[in-house]
C-alpha positions in Angstrom: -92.0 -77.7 129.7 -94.3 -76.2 127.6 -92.4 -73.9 124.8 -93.7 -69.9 124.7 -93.5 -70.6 120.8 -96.9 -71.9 121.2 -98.4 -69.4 122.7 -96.7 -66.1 120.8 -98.1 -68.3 117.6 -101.8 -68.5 119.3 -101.3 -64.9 120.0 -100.7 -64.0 116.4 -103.7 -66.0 115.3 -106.0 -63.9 117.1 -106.5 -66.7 120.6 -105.5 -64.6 123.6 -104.6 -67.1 125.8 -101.6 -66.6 128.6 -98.8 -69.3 128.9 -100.2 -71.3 132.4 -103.7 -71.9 130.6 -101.4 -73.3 127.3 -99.0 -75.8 129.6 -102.6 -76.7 131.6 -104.2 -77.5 128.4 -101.6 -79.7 126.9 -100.8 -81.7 130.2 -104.8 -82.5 130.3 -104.9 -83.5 126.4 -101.4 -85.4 127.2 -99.4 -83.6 124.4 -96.0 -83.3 125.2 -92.7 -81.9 123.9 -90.7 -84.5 121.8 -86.8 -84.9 122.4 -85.2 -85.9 119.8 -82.2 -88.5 120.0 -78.9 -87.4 120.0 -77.4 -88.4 116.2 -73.3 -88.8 115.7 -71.1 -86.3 114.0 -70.4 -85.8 110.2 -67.7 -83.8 110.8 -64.1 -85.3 109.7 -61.4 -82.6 112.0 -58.6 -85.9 111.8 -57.1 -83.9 108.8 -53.8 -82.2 107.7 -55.8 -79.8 105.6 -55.3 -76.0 106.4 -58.1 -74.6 109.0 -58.9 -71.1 109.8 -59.3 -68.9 112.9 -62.6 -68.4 115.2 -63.6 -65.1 114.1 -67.0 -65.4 115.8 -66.3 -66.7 118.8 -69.6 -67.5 120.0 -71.2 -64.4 119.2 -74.1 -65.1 117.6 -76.2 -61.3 117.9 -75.5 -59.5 114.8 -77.0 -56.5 114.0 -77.0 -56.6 110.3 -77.5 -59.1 107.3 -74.5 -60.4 105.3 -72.0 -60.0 107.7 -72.4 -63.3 109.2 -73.1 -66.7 107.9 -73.2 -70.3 109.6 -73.0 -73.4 107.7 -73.1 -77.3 108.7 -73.8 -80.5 107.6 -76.1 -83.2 109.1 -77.4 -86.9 107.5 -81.4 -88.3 107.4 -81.4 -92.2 107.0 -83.8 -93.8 104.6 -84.3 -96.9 103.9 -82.1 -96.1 100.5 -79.0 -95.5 102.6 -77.9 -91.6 104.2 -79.3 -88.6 102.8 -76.5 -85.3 103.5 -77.8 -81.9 104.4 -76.2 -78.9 104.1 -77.5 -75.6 104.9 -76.1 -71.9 105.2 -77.8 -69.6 107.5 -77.4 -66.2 107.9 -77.2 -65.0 111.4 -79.0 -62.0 111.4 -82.4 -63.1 111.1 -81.5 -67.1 111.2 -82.8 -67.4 107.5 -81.7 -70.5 105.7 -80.5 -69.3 102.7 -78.7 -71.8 101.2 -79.0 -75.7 101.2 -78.1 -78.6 99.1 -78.8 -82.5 99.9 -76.9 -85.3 98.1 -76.3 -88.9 98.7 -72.9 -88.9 99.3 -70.6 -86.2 101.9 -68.1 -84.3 99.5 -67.1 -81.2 98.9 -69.4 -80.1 96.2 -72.4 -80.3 98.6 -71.0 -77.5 100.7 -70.0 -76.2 97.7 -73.5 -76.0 96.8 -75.5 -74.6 99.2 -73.0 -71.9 99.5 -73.3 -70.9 95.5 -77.1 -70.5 96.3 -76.6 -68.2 99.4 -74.6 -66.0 97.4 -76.9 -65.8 94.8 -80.1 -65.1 97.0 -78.0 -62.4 98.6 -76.7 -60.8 95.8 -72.8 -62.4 95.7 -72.5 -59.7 98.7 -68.4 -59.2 99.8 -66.6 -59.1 103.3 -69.0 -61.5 104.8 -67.3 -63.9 107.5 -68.7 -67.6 107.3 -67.8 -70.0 109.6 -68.0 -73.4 110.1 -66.4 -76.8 111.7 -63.3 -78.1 111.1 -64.8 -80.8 108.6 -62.5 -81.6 104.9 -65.3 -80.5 103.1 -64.9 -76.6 104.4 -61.2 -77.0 104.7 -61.1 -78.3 100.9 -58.9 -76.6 98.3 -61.8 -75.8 96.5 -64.2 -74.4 98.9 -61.7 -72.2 100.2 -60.6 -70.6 97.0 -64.1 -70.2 96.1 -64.5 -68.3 99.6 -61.3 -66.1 98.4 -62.7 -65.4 94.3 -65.9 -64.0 96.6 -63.9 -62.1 99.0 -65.7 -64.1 102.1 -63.9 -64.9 105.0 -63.2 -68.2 106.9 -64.3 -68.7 110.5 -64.2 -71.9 112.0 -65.1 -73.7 115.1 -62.3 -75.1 117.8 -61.9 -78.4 117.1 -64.8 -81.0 119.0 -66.6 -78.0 120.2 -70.2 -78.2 118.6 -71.5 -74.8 120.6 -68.8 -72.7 118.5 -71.7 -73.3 116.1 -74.7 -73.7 118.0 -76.9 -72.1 115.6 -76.3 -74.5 113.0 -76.7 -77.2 115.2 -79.9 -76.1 117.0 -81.6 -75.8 113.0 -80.7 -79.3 112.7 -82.2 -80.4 116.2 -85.5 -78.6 115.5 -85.8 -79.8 111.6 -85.0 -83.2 112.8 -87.5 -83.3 115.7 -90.2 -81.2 113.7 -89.7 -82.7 110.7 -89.7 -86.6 111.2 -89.1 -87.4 115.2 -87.9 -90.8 114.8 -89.9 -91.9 111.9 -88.4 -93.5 109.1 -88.3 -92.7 105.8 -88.6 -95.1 102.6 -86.2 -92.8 99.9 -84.2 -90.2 99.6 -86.4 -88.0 97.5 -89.5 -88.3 100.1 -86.5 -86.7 102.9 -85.6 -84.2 99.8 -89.4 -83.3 99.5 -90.1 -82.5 102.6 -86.9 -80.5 103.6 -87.7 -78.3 100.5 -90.9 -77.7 101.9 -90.0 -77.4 105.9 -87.1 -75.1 104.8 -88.3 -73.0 102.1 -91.9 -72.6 103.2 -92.1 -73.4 107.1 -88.9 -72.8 108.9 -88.1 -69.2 107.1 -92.1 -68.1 106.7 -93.7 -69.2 109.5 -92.2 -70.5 112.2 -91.6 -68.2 114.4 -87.4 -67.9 116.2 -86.7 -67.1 119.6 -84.0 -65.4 119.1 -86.0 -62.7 116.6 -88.6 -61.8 118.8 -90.6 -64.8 118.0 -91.0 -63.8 114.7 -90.2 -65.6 111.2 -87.0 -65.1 109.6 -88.5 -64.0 106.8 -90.7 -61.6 108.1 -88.2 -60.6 110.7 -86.0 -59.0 107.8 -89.2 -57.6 105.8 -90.1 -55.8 108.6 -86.5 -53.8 109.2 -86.9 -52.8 105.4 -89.7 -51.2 105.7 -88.5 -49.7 109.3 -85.5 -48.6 107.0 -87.7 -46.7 104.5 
């Protein structure tokens, strides 16, 4: 199955082209969709630590920015041993806008990435963020940094990856688009190129389904200006 991302991105380039012609093309020249493997969990739920209520339950349309975030975390191996990813997304346009990558799976990663979402979003208050049931987000320390930001906890039923499908279908496309099953020689080659996937790819250019097949980044430039 050939993916209408490929067309809509001809389309904006200027090739008018319908969708038949595009699958016809790419059977011929024997390019085809890559599926990437399926990879275990990270997350840790076998835990006494406190855990908080499903507040999104599923519903993953929202109509404004800052009222919703998703966060996860996912491993790259190199031949230096695991890389950790953790990334906060905002669902309102699906922009990644926090992330932080470290060697080893504690609590100050998730820690991390969510220090930089608030500070790209202006330290903004009320906004639910949810998560799995993993120690990292169910740490002392995470939480109370949640409360001194007036965020609220969300979290996923325990074992049930679609009560954050968003999260996990970013990781699925970085990890198909990004590397397929290559492998990788260090950790700072992975770090590299997530930076640069991430920052300049995934929220500039590539263009989200669930948006209108527009970037994320230009998806919330563009109800600004509507705004004005």
């Amino acid at each position: 199955m050939v993916p209408p991302r490929i067309t809509r991105e001809l389309g904006r380039n200027g090739v008018r082209v319908g969708h038949n012609r595009v699958a016809r093309l790419m059977r011929e020249n024997e390019l085809t969709r890559h599926v990437r493997k399926k990879f275990r969990s990270t997350t840790n739920s076998d835990h006494d630590l406190p855990v908080a209520e499903n507040l999104v339950n599923r519903e993953f349309a929202v109509g404004t920015a800052n009222r919703v975030w998703v966060s996860d975390i996912t491993y790259i191996a190199t031949a230096e041993g695991w890389l950790y990813l953790c990334v906060v997304i905002d669902l309102y346009s699906r922009k990644v806008i926090g992330w932080a990558m470290s060697r080893r799976m504690k609590t100050v990663l998730v820690l991390r990435a969510l220090t930089m979402a608030l500070m790209r979003r202006g330290w903004p208050p009320g906004v639910t963020f949810h998560s799995d049931r993993g120690t990292q987000y169910c740490s002392r320390a995470f939480r109370r940094k949640l409360n001194v930001y007036h965020l609220r906890q969300s979290m996923s039923r325990k074992g049930n990856c679609w009560d954050n499908a968003p999260s996990e279908s970013f990781f699925n496309t970085l990890k198909n688009e990004l590397n397929g099953n290559r492998a990788f020689a260090s950790r700072s080659e992975v770090q590299a190129m997530i930076f640069e996937y991430t920052e300049v790819f995934y929220n500039r250019v590539r263009l989200h389904s669930s948006i209108g097949y527009v970037p994320p980044t230009e998806y919330e430039e563009d109800l600004v200006e509507k705004a004005i």
